[in-house]
C-alpha positions in Angstrom: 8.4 12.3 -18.1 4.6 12.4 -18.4 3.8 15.4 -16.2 2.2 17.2 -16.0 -1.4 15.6 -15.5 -4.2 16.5 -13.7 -4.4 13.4 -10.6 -8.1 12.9 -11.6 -7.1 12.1 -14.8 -5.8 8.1 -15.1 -3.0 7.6 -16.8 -2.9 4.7 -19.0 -0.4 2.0 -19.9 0.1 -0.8 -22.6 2.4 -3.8 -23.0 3.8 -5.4 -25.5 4.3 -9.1 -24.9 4.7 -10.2 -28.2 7.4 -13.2 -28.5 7.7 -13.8 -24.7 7.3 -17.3 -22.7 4.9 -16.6 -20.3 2.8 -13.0 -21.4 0.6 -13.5 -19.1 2.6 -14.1 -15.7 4.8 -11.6 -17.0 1.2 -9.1 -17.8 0.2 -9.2 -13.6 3.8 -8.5 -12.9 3.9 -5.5 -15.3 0.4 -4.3 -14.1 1.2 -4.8 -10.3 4.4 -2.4 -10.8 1.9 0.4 -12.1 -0.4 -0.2 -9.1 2.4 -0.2 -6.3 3.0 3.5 -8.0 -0.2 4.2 -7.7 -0.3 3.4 -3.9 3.0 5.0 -2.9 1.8 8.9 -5.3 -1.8 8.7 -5.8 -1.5 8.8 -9.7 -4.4 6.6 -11.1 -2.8 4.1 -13.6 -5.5 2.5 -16.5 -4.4 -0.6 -18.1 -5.6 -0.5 -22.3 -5.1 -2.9 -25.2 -2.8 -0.5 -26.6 -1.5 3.1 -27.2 -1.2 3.6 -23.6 0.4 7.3 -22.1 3.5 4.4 -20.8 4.4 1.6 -23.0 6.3 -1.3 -21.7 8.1 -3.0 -24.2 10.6 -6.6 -24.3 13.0 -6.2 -26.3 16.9 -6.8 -26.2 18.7 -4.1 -24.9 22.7 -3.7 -24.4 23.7 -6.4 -22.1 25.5 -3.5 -19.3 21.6 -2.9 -18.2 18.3 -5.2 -18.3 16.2 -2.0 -18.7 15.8 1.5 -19.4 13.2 4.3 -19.9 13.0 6.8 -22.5 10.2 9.3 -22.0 7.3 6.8 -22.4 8.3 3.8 -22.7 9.8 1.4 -20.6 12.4 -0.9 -22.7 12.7 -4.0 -20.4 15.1 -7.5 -21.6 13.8 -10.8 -22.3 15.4 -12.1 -19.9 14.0 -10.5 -16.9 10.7 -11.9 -18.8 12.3 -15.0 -17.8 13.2 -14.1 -13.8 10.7 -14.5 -11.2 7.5 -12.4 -11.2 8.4 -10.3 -7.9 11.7 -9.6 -9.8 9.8 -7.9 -13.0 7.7 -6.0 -11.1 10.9 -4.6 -9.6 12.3 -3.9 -12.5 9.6 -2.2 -14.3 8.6 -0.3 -10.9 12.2 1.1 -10.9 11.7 2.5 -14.5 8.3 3.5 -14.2 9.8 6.0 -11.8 12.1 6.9 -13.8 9.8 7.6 -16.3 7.5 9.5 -13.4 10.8 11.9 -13.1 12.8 10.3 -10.4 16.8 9.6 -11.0 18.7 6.9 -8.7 19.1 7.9 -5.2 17.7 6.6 -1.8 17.6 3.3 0.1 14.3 2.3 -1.9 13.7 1.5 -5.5 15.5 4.2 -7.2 18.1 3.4 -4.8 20.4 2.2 -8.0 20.2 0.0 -10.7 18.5 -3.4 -11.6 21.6 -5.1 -10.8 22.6 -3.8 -7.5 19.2 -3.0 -6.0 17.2 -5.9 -7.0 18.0 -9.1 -6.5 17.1 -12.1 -8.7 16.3 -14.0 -6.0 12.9 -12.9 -5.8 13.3 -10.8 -2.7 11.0 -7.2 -2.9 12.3 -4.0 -3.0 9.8 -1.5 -2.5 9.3 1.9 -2.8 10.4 3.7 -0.3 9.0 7.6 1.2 12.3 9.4 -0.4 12.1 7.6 -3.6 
């Protein structure tokens, strides 16, 4: 969890898209996860090269989950690399909280995981006030 930090203070965040398809698509997708954070809490997110406060990372992960977030870093599968944009943005939104100190719980986001929650058919699941 990366509180406590002052709100004035931006928190950055890196990605590693070494190896994938489509690092760029995949880049907006990431970034626009850390900006729909930033809306819903007020935490200021800053995007650098690398050796961000968050890392996001693509790299296979035990096939039970696509993703999962230890402290700072967001471990996210290959193959959601793959999926539609709208659905890696979900995905990495639903760890980023995680890694902002939220568990699973409520009709929104954190609501449960990748699997159940959000769909691969490229319909959004937002954040929701009680996530």
């Amino acid at each position: 969890m990366i509180f406590p930090v002052p709100l004035c203070v931006p928190i950055t965040w890196s990605i590693d898209t070494t190896g994938l398809s489509h690092p760029g698509r995949t880049s907006v997708a990431v970034g626009r996860a850390f900006d729909e954070w930033s809306a819903a809490t007020g935490l200021r997110f800053q995007w650098v090269s690398s050796g961000g406060r968050v890392s996001a990372v693509f790299h296979p992960v035990d096939p039970r989950w696509l993703a999962y977030a230890l402290e700072d870093v967001i471990v996210v599968d290959p193959v959601v690399a793959n999926a539609v944009s709208t659905y890696q943005r979900e995905v990495v939104a639903h760890e980023l909280g995680h890694v902002l100190g939220l568990p699973h719980g409520g009709p929104g986001l954190m609501g449960g995981n990748a699997t159940h929650v959000m769909p691969i058919d490229g319909q959004a699941v937002s954040i929701q006030p009680c996530d």
